[in-house]
PAZAPA-4460 file (N, C-alpha, C; in steps of 0.05 Angstrom, whole numbers, plus 32768, in hexadecimal, padded with zeros to 4 digits):
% residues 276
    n_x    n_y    n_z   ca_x   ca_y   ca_z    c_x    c_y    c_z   seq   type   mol
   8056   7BC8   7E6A   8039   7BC4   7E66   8029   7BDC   7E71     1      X     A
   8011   7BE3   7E6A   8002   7BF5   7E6D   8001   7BEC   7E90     2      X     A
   7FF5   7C01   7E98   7FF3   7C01   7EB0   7FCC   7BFC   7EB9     3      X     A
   7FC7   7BF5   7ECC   7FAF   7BED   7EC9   7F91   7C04   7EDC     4      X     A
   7FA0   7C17   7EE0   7F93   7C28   7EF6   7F9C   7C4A   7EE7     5      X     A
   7F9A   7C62   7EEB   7FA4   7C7E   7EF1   7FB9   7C7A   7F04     6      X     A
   7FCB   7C8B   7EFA   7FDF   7C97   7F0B   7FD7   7C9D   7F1E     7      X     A
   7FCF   7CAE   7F1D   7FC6   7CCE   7F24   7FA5   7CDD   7F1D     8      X     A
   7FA2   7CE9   7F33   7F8B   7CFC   7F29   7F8B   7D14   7F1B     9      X     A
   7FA6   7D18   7F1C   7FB5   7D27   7F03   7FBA   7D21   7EE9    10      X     A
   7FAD   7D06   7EE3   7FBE   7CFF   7ECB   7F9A   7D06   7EB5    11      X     A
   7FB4   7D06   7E97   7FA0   7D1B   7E86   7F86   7D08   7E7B    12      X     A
   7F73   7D10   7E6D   7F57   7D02   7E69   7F61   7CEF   7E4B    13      X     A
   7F7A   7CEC   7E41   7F84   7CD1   7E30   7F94   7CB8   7E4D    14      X     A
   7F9C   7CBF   7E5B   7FA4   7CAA   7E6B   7F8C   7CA8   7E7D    15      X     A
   7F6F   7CAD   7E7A   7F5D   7CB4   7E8B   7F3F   7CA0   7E75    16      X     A
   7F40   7CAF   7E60   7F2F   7C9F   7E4F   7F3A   7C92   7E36    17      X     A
   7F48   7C86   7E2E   7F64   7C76   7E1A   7F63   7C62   7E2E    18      X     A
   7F82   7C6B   7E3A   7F87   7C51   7E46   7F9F   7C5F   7E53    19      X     A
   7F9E   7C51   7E6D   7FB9   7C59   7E83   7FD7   7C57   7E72    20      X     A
   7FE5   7C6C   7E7B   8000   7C73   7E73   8005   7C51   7E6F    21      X     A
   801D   7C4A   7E62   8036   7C34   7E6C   804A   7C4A   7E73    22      X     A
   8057   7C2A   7E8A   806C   7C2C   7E99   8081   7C46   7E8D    23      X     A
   8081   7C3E   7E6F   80A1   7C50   7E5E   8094   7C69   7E52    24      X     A
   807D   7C6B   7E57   8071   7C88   7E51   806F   7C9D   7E6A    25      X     A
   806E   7C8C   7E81   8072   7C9D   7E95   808E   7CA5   7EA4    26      X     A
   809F   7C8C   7EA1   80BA   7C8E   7E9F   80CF   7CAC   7E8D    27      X     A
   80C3   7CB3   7E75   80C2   7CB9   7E68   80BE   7CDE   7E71    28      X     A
   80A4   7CDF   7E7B   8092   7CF4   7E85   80AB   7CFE   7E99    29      X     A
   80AF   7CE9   7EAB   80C6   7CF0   7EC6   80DB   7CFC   7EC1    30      X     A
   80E6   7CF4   7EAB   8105   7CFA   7EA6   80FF   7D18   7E99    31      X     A
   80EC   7D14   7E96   80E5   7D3D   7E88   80E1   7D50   7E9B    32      X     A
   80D1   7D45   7EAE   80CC   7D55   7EBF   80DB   7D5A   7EDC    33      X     A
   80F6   7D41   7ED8   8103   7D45   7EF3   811C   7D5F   7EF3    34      X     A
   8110   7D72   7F03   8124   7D86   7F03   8148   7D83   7EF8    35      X     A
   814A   7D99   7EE8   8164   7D9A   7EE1   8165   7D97   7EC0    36      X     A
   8141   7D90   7EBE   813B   7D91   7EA0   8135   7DAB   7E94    37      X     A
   814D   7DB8   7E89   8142   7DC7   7E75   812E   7DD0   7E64    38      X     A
   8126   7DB6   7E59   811A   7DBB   7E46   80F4   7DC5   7E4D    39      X     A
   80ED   7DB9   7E72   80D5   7DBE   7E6F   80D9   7DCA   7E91    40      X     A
   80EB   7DDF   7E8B   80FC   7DEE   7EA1   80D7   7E07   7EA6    41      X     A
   80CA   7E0A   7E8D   80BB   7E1F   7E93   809E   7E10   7E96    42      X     A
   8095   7DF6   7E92   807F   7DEC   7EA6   8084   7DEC   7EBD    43      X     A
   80A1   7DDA   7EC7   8093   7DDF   7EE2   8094   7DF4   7EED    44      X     A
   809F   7E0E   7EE3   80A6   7E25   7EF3   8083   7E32   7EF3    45      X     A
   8077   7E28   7EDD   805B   7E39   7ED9   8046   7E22   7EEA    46      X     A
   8051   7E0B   7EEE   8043   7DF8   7F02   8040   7E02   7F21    47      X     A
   8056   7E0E   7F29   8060   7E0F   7F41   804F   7E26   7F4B    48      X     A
   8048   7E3F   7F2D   803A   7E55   7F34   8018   7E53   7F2F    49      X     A
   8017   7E3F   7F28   7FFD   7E34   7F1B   7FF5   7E26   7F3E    50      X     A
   8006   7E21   7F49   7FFE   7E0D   7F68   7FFD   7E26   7F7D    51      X     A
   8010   7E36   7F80   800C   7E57   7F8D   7FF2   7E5E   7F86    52      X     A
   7FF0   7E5B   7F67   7FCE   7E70   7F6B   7FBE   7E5F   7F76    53      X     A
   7FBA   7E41   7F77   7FA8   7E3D   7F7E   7FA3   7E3B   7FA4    54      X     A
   7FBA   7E3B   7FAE   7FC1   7E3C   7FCC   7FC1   7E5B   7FD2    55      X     A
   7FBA   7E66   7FD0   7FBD   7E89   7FCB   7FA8   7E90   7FC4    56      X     A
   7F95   7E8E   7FB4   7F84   7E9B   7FA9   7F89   7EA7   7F9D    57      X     A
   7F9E   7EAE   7F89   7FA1   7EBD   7F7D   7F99   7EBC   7F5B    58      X     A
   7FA6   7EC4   7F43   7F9B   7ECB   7F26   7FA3   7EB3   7F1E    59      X     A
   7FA1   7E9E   7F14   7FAF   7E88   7F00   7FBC   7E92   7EF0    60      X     A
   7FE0   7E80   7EDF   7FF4   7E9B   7ED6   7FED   7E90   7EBE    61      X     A
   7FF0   7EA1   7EAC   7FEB   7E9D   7E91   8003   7E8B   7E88    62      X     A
   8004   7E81   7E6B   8016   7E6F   7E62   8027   7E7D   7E58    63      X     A
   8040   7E79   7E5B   8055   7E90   7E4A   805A   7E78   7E31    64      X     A
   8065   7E93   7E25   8067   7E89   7E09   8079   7E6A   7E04    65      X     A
   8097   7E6E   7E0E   80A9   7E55   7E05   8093   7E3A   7E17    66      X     A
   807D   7E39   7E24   8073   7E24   7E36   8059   7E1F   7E18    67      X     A
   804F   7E2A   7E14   8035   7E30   7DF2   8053   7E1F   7DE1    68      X     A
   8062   7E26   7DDA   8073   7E1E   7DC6   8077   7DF3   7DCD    69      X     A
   8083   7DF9   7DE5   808A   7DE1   7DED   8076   7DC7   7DEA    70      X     A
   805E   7DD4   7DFA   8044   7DBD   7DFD   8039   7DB5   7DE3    71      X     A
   8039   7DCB   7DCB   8039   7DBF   7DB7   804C   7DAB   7DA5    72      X     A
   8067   7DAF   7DAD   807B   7D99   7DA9   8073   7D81   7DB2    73      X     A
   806D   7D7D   7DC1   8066   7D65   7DD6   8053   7D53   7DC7    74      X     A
   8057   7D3A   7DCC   8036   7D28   7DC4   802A   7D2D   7DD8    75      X     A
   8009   7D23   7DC8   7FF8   7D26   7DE6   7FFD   7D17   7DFC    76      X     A
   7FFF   7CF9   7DF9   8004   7CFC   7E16   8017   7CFA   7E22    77      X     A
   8033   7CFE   7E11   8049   7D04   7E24   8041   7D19   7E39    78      X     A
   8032   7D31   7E26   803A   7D4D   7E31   8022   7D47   7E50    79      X     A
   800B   7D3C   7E44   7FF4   7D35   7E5E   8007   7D1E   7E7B    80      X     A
   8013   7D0F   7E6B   8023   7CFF   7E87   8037   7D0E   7E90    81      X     A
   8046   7D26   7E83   8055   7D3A   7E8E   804B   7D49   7EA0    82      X     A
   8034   7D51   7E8D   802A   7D66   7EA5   801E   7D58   7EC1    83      X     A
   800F   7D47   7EBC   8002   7D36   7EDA   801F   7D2E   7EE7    84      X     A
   8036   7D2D   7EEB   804E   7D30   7EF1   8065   7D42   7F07    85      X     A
   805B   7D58   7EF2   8066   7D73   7EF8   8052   7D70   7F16    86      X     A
   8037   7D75   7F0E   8023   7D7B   7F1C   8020   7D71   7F3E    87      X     A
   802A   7D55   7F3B   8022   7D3A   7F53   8041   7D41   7F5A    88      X     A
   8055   7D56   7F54   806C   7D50   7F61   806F   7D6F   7F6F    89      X     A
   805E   7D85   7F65   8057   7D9F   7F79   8041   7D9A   7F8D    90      X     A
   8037   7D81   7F82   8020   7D7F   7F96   8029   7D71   7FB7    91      X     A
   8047   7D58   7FA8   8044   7D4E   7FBE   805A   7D54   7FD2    92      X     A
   806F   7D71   7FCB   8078   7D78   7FDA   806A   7D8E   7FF2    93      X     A
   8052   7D89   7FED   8042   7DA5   8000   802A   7D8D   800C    94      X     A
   8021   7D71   8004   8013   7D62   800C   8009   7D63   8034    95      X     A
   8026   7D64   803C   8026   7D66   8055   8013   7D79   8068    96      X     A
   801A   7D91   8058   800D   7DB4   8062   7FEF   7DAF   804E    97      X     A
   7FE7   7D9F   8039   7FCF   7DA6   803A   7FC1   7D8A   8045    98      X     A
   7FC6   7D77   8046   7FB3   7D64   8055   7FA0   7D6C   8071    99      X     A
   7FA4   7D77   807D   7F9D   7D7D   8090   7F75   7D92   807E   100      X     A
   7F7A   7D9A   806D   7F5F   7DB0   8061   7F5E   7D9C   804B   101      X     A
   7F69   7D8F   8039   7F5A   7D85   802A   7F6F   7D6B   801E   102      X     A
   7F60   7D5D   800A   7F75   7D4C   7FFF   7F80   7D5A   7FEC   103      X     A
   7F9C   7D4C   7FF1   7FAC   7D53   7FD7   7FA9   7D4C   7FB3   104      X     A
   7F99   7D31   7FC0   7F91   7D30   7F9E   7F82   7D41   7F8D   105      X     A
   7F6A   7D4A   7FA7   7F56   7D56   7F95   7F68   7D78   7F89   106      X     A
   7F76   7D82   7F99   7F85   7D97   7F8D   7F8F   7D90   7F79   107      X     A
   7F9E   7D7E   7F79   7FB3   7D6F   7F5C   7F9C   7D6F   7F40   108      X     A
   7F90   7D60   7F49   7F7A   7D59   7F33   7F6D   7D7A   7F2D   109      X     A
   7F67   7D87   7F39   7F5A   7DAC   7F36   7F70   7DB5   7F26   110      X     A
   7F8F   7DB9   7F30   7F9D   7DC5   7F1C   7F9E   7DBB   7F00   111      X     A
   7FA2   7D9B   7EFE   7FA5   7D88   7EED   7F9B   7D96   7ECE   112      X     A
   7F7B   7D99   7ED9   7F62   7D9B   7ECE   7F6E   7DC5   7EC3   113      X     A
   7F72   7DCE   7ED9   7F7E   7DEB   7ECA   7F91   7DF0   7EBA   114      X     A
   7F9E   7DDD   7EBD   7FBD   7DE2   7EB7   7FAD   7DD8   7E92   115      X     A
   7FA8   7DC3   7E90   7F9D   7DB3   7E73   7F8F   7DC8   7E6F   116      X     A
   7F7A   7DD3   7E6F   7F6E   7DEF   7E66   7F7B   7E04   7E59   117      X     A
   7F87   7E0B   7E71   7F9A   7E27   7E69   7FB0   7E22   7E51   118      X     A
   7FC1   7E09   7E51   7FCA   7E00   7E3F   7FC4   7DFB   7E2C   119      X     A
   7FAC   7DF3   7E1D   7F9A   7DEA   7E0E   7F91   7E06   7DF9   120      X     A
   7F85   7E1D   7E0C   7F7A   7E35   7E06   7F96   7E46   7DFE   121      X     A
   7FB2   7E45   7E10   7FBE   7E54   7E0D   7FB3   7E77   7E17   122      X     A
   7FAB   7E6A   7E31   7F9E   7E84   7E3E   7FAD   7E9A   7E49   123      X     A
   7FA9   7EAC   7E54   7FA9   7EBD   7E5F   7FA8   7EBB   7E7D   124      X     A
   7FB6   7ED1   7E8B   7FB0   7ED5   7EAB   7F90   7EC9   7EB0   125      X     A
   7F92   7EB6   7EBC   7F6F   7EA7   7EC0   7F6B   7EB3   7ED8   126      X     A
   7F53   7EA8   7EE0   7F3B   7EB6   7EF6   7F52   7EA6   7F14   127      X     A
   7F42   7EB0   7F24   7F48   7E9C   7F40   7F38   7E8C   7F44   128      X     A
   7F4A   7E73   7F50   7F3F   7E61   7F5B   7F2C   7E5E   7F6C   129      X     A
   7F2A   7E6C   7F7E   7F1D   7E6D   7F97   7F25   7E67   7FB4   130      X     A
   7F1F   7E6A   7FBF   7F26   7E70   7FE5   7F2E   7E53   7FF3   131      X     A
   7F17   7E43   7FE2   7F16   7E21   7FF2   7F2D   7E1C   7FF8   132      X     A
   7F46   7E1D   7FDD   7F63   7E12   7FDF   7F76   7E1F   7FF2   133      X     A
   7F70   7E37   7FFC   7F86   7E47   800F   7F7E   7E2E   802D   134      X     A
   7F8D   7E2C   8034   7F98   7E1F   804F   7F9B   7E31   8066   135      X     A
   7F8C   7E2F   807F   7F8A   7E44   808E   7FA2   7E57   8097   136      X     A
   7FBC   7E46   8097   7FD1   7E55   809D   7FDB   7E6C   8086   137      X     A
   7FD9   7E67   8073   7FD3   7E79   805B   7FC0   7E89   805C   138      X     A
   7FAA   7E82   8067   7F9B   7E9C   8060   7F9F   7EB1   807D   139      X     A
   7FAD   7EA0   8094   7FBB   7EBF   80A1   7FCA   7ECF   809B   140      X     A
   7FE5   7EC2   808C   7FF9   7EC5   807D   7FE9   7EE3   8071   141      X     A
   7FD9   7ED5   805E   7FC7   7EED   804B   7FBE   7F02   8059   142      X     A
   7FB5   7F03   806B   7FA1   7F15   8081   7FBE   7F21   8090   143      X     A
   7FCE   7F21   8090   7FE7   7F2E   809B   7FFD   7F42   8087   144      X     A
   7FFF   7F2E   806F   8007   7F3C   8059   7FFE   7F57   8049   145      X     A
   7FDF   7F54   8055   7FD1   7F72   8048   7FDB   7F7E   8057   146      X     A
   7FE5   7F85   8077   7FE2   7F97   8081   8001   7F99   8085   147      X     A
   8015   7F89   8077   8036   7F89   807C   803A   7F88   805E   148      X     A
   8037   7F9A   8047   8042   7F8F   8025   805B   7F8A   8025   149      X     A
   8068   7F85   8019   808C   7F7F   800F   8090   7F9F   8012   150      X     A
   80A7   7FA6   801E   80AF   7FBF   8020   80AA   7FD7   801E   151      X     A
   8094   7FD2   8039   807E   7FEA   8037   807B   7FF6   8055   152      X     A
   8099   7FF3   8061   80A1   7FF1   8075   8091   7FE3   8093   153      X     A
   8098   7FF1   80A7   8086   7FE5   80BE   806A   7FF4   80BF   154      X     A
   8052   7FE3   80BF   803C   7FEA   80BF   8036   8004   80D1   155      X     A
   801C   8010   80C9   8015   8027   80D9   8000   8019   80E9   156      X     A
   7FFF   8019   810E   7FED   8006   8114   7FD6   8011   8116   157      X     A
   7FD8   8033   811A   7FBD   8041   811D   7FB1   8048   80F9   158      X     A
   7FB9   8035   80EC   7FA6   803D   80CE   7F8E   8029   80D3   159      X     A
   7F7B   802C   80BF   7F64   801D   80CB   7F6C   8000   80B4   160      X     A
   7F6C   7FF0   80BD   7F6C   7FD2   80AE   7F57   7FCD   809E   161      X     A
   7F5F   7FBB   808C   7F47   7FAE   807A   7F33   7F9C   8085   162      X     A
   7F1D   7FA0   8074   7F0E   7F83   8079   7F1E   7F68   807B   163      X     A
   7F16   7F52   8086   7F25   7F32   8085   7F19   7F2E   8065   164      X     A
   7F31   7F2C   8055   7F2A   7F1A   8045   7F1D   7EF1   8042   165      X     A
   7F2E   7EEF   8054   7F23   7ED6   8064   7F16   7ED4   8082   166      X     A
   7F09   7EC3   8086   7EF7   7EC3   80A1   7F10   7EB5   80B1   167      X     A
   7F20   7EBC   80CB   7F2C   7EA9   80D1   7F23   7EA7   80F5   168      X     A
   7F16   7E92   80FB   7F07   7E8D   8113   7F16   7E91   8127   169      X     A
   7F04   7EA1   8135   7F0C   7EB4   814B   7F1B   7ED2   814C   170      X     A
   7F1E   7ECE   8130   7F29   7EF1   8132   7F10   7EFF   8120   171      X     A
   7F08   7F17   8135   7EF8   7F27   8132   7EF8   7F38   811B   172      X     A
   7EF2   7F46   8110   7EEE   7F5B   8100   7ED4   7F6F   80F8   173      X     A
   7EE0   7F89   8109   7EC4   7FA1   8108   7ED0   7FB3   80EF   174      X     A
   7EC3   7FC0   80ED   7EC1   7FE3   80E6   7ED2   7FF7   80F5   175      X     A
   7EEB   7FFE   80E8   7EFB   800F   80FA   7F0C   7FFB   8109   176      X     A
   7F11   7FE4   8105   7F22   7FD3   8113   7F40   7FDE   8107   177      X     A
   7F57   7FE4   811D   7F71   7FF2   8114   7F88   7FD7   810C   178      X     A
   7F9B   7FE1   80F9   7FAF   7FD0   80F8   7FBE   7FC4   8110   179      X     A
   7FC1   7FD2   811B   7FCE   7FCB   8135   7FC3   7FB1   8149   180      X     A
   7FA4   7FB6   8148   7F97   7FA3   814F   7F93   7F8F   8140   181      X     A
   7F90   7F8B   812B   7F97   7F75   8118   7FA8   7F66   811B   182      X     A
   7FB9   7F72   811D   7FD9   7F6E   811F   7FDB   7F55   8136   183      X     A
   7FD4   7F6D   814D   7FD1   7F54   8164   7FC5   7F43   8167   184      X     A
   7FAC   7F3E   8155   7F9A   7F30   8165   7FA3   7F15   814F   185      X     A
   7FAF   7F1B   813A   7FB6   7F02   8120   7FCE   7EF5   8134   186      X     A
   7FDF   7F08   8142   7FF8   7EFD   814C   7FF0   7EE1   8168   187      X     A
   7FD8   7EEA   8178   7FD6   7EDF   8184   7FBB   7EC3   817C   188      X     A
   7FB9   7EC6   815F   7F9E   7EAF   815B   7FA9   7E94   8155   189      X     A
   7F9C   7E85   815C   7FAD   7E65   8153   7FB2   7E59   813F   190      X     A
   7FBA   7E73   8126   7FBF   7E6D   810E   7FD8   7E79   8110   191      X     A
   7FDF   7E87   8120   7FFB   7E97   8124   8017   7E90   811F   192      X     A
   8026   7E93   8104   8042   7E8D   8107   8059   7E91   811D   193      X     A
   804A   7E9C   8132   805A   7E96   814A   805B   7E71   8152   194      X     A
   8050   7E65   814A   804F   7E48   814E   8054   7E3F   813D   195      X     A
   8067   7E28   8142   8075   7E19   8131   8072   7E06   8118   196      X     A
   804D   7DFA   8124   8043   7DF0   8111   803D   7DFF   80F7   197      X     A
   8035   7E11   80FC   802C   7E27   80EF   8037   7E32   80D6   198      X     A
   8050   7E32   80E8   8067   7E3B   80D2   806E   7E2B   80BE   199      X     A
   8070   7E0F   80CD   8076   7DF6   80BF   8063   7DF6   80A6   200      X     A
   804B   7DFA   80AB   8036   7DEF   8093   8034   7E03   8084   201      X     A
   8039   7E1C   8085   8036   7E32   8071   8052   7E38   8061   202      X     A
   806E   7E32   806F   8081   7E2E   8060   8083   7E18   804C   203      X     A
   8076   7DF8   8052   806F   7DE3   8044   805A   7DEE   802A   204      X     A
   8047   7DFD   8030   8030   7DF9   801F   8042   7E12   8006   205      X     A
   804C   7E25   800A   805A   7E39   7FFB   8074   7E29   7FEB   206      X     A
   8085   7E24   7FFF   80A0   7E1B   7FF7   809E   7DFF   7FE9   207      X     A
   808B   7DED   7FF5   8090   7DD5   7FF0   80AF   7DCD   8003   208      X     A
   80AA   7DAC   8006   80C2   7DA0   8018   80D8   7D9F   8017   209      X     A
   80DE   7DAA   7FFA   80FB   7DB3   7FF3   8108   7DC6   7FEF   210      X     A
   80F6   7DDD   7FFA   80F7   7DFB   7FFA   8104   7E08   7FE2   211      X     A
   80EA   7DFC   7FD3   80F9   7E0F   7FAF   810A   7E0E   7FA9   212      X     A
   8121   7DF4   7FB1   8133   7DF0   7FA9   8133   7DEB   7F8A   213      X     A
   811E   7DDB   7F81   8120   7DD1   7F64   8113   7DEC   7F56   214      X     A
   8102   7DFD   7F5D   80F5   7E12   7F55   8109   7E23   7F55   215      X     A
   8123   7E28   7F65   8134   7E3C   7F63   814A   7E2E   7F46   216      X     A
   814F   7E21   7F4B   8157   7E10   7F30   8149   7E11   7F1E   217      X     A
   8134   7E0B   7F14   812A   7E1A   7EF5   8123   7E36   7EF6   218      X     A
   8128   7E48   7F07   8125   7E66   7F07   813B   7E6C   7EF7   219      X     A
   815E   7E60   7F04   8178   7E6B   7EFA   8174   7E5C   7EE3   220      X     A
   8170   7E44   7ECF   816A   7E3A   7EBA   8164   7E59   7EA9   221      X     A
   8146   7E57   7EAF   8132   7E6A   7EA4   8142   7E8B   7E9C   222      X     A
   8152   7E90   7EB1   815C   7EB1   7EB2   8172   7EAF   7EB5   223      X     A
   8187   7E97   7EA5   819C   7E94   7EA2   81A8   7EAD   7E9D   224      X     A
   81C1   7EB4   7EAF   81CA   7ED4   7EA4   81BA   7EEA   7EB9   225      X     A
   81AA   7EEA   7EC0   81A6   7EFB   7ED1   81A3   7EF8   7EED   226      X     A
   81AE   7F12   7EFC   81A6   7F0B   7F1A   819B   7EF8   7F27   227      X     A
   819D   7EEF   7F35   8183   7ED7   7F52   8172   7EE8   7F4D   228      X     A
   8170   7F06   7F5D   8161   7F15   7F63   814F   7F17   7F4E   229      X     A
   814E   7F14   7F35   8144   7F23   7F1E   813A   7F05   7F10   230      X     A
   8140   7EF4   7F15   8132   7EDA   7F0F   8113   7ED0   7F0C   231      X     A
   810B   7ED9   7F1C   80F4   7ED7   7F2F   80DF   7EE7   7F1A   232      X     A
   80E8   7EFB   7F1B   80CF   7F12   7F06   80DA   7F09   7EEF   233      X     A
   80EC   7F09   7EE9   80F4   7EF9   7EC7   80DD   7EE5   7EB4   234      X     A
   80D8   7ECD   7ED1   80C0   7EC0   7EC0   80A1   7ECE   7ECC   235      X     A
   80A0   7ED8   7EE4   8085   7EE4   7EE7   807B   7EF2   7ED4   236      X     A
   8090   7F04   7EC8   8081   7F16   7EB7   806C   7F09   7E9E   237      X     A
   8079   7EF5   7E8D   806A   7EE6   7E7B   8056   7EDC   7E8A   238      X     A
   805A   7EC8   7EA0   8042   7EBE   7EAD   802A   7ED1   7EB0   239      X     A
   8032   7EF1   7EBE   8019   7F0B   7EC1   8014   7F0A   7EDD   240      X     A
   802B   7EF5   7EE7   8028   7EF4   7F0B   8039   7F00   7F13   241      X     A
   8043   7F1D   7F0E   8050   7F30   7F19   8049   7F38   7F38   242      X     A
   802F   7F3C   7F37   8026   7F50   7F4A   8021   7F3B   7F51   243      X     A
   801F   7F23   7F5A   8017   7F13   7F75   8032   7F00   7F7D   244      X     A
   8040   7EED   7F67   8059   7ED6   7F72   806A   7EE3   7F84   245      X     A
   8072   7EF2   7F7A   808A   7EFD   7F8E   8085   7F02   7FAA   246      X     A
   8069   7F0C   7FAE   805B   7F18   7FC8   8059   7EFD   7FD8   247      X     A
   8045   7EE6   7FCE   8046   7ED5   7FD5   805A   7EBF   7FDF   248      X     A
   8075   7EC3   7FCF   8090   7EB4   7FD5   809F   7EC5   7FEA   249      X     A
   8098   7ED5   7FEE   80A7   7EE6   8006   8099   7EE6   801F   250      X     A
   8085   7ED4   8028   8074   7ED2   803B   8088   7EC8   804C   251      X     A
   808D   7EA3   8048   809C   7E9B   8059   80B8   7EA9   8066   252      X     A
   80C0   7EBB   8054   80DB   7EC7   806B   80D7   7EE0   8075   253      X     A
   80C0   7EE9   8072   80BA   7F02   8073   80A9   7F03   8092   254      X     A
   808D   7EF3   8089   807E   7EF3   809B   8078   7ED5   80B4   255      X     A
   8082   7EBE   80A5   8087   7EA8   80AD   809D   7E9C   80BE   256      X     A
   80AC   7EA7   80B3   80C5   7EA1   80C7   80C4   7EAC   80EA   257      X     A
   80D1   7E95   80F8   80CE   7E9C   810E   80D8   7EB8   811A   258      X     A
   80ED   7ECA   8114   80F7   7EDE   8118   80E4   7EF8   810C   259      X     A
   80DC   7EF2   80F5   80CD   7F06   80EC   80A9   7F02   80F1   260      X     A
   80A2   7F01   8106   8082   7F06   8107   807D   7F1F   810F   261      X     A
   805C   7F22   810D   8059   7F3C   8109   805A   7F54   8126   262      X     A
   8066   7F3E   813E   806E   7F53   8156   8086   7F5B   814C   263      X     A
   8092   7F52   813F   80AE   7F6F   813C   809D   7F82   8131   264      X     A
   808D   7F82   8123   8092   7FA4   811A   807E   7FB6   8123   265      X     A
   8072   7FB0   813E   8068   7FC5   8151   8071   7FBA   816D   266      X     A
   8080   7FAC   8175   808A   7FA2   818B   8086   7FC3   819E   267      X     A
   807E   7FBF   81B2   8080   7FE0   81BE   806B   7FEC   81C1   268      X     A
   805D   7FF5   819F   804F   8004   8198   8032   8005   81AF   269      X     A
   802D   8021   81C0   8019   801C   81CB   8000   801F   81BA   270      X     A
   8002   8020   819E   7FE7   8025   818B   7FE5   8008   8189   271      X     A
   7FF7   7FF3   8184   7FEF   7FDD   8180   7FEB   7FC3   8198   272      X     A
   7FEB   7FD5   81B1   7FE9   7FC0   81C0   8000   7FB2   81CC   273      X     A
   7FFE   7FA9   81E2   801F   7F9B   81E5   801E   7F87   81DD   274      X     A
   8033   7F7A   81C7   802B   7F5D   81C4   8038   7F46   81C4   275      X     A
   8046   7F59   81E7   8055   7F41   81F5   8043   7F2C   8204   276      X     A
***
């Protein structure tokens, strides 16, 4: 029997203004979307980067082609109870790390609403989302990452640092303020992945609770035949999220992990302060 309420704040505007899924239509939705499915191996992989941009701030990824091919296979609202699906199941492995800044639904329901657009239009690299959705431990993450890129070795602490792209309370920012001091003063603020919580909620809000386990599984799907290593940019490239996924997926072992914060790589340095 039909069901008498929404799923979901994810679910599409026919199970929204029609009439609520039934039980075997959503049943249905599940078995498509539970990892190890082939066939809709490249939603969730463009779901997963569709939830990064919006926890990131970063570009929304465009639709690649075999995902345009697929959604039109689909009925409507299989493909709408699929997608509200996909969506409520990236949402609710990171639920934990974002409750604390906002609800989880209302994000669910924001991508929901993008994801049906972009699919619809068959768009292109879209705009950003905006700032609201980054979670404060992320936006240190972010404010650390400008001044440490992916293999751009150990920072120079006497270069002069950027503006804060984010305001993060209590850390200062002048004119002429040096990396070094940056450096220190992010290491010691109470957003700092030197603390455990910290780590906890920014590895959750990136990785999700199952640490990309199912996301590393439709990558090897997707780039069957090629490298681990080479997986990863395989689907970015269609998506047009080259220049940001990768950067962003390399936070947690890079900069998050307890061994790697950002006193190793001026530990010493009297330009940067001691920051024992």
């Amino acid at each position: 029997p039909p069901l008498l309420a929404r799923r979901s704040t994810a679910c599409g505007p026919r199970c929204a203004g029609e009439r609520p899924c039934t039980q075997r239509e959503m049943r249905t939705a599940e078995v498509l979307a539970a990892p190890g499915s082939p066939a809709d191996a490249w939603l969730r992989v463009w779901v997963q980067a569709l939830v990064l941009a919006f926890l990131t701030d970063r570009g929304l990824p465009a639709v690649p082609a075999p995902l345009r091919t697929r959604w039109v296979e689909l009925g409507a609202r299989v493909r709408e109870c699929l997608l509200a699906t996909v969506v409520d199941q990236a949402v609710a492995v990171r639920a934990r790390a974002l409750r604390p800044s906002y609800d989880p639904a209302h994000l669910a329901a924001s991508l929901a609403q993008a994801a049906l657009r972009a699919l619809s239009e068959g768009t292109g690299p879209g705009s950003r989302p905006g700032p609201g959705w980054v979670i404060p431990q992320l936006r240190w993450l972010h404010e650390v990452g400008r001044l440490c890129p992916p293999g751009g070795g150990p920072p120079d602490p006497g270069r002069c640092a950027p503006p804060l792209d984010y305001e993060l309370p209590g850390l200062a920012d002048w004119l002429g303020a040096r990396v070094g001091h940056r450096l220190r003063a992010l290491r010691r603020h109470p957003l700092s992945m030197d603390l455990a919580g910290n780590r906890l909620a920014a590895w959750t809000a990136l990785l999700g609770e199952d640490d990309q386990r199912a996301f590393a599984s439709d990558l090897a799907a997707l780039g069957v035949g090629l490298p681990p290593a080479s997986q990863l940019g395989h689907v970015a490239a269609p998506m047009g999220v080259t220049a940001w996924l990768p950067v962003v997926l390399s936070w947690p072992g890079r900069l998050a992990a307890a061994q790697n914060h950002p006193a190793a790589w001026f530990a010493g340095d009297p330009a940067a302060g001691n920051p024992g």
